[in-house]
N, C-alpha and C positions, 0 to 999 in steps of 0.2 A: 504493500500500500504506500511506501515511500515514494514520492513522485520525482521525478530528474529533476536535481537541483536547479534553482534558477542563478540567470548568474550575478543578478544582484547579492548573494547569500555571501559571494566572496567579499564585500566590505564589512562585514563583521570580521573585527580582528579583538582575537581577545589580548588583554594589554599587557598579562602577565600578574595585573596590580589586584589588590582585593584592599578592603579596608575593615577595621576589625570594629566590632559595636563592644559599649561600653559590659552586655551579657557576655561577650567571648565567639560573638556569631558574625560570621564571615562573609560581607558582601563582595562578590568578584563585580572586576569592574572590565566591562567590554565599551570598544570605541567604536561607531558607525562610519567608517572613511565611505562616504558615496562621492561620486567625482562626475564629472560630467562627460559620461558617455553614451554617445546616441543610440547605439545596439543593447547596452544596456537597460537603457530608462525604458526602450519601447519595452522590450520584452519584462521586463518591470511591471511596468501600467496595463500590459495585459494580465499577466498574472495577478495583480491588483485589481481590477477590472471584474474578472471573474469572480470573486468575493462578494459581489450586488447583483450582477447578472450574466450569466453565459451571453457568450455572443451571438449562439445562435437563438436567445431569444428575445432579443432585444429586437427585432423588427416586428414581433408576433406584438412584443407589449408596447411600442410607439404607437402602433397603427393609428388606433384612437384617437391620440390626439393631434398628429398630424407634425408630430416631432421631427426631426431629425435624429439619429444614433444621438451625438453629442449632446442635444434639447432634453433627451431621453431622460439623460442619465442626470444630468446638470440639474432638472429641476424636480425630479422626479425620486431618481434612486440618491444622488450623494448628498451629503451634507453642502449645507452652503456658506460659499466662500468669505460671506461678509455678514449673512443676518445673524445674530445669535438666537441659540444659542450652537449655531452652526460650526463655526469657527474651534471651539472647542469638543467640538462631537467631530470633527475633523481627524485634531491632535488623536483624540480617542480612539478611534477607528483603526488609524495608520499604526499607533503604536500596540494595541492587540494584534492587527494583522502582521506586525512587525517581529513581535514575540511568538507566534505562532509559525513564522517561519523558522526563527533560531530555533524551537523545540524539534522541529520535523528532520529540519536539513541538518543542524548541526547536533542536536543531540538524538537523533531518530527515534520518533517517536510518530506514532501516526495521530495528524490531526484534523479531523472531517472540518472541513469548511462552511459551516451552514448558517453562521453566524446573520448574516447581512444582509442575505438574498430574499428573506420572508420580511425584511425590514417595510413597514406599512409609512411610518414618517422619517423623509430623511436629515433632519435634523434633531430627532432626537436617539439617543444609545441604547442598545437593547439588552433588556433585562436580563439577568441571568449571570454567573460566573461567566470572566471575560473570554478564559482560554482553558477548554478541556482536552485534554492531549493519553494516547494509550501507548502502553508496551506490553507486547505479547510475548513471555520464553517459546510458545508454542501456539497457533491459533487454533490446533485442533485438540488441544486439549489444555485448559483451564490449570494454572498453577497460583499458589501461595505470592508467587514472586511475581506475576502480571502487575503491572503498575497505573495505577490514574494518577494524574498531573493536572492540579488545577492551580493557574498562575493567574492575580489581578496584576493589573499596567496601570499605571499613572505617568503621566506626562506633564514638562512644565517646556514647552518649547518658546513662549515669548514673558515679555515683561522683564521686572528688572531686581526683584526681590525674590529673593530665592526660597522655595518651597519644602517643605517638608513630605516630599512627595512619595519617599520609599515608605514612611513609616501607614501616609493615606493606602496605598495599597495593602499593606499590612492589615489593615484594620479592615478593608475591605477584605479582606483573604479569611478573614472569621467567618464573615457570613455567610462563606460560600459550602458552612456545613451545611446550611437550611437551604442554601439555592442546588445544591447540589443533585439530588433527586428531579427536582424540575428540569435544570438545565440537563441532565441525559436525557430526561423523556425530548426534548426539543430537540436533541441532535437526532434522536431516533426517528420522530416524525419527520424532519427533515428529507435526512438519508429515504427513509419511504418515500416519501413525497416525490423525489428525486428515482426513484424506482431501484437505488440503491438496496436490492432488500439484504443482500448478503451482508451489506457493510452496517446494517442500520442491527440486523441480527446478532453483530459482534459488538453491541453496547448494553446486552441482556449481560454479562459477563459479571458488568461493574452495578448492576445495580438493586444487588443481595449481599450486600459484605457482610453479614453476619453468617447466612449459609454458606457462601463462598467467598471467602474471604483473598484480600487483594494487600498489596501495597496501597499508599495513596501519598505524595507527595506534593505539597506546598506551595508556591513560589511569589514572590511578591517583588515585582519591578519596577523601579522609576528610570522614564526615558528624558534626557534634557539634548538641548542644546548646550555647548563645551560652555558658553559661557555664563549658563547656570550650574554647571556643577560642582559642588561644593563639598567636599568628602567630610569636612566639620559636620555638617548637619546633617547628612546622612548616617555619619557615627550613632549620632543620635538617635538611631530608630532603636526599639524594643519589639522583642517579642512574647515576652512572659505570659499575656492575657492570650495569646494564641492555643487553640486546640489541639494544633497539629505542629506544636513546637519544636520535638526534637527531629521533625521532617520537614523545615520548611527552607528553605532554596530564595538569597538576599542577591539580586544585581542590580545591577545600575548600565545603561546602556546611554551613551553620549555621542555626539557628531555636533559639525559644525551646521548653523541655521536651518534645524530643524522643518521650523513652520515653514521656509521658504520652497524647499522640498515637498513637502505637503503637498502644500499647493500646487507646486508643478506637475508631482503627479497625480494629482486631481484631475489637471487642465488636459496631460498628457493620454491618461485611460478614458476622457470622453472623447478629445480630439482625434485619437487614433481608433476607436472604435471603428 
């Protein structure tokens, strides 16, 4: 189920660096180097793209109203560039989809993409744990050691006063005991929906841990732009009040002007459509 890497995967470089919280828990710190190349970005924004809508159905669903691809998408499926709270369900999007790609390609792990495409309003986020991600030892037979990965994203890509943004995710990563059961039924239906039935069959797995019992691991990310990152205040996050404490996974993923990216390939996945 691993899909061929994309070759944006290769500007994730990890930095070597971690920084330690004042608990003794270990945030690693990865840098986003994206650079401007054209073969890259397109093939970027499609794969970006596909997260809101396949391409081959996006002429089925403009019909109506007499869009264009680009009209489609713009007013329709993404968030928007300037209304709020647009702008910010933007940064959100990009950095869940962002994180879901580091889970798959670099730490493989299979993550259904279903997040986005049943999206009804596109300016606001959709409910649920941000990134549910699987590892199977075996798909045909059920083991102890099969693992679920539920990771919240928080992003502070503009402004000028720097956020406490790993430990919001943190706190977000609680709740994702109680969102947990809902957000697999939704990937399930999904995957159905999608005629997936085989893929949508292999999320019955995880959702009996007491009769069958799994790993479940954690993770809680803050994405900035370089010039909000701030390893002081990221020291500062705790995990004590977390459920899933002695499994839970601290990064921090940085690049230079964020937002600006964003937005391009925003511009880039409706234009190229």
């Amino acid at each position: 189920m691993i899909h061929m890497t994309p070759e944006h995967v290769r500007w994730f470089a990890d930095t070597g660096k971690s920084v330690t919280t004042s608990e003794g828990k270990e945030i690693k710190i990865w840098e986003f180097k994206h650079e401007s190349d054209e073969e890259v970005l397109k093939g970027w924004s499609k794969h970006f793209r596909q997260h809101y809508c396949l391409d081959e159905e996006i002429d089925e669903f403009r019909e109506g109203y007499g869009f264009s691809r680009a009209e489609f998408l713009e007013k329709i499926k993404f968030p928007d560039r300037y209304k709020a709270p647009g702008p910010s369900t933007r940064s959100g999007d990009f950095s869940e989809i962002l994180v879901s790609d580091y889970l798959e390609f670099i730490l493989s792990y299979w993550v259904p993409r279903t997040r986005y495409g049943s999206k009804t309003i596109g300016n606001e986020s959709t409910k649920g744990c941000d990134v549910m991600a699987f590892k199977f030892i075996n798909e045909e037979k059920e083991t102890p050691e099969d693992t679920l990965a539920i990771f919240e994203a928080k992003a502070q890509f503009s402004g000028t006063t720097v956020k406490p943004r790993l430990q919001d995710a943190v706190n977000d990563s609680v709740k994702d005991q109680i969102r947990k059961a809902e957000s697999l039924n939704a990937i399930k239906q999904q995957l159905y929906y999608k005629q997936k039935i085989q893929d949508a069959k292999l999320i019955n797995r995880f959702q009996n841990p007491v009769d069958r019992p799994y790993k479940e691991v954690s993770g809680a990310v803050a994405l900035f732009s370089s010039n909000l990152f701030n390893t002081e205040k990221i020291a500062e996050t705790y995990v004590s009040d977390h459920p899933n404490e002695q499994n839970i996974q601290l990064l921090v993923i940085h690049g230079e002007d964020m937002m600006n990216l964003v937005h391009e390939l925003y511009r880039r996945a409706a234009d190229e459509a």
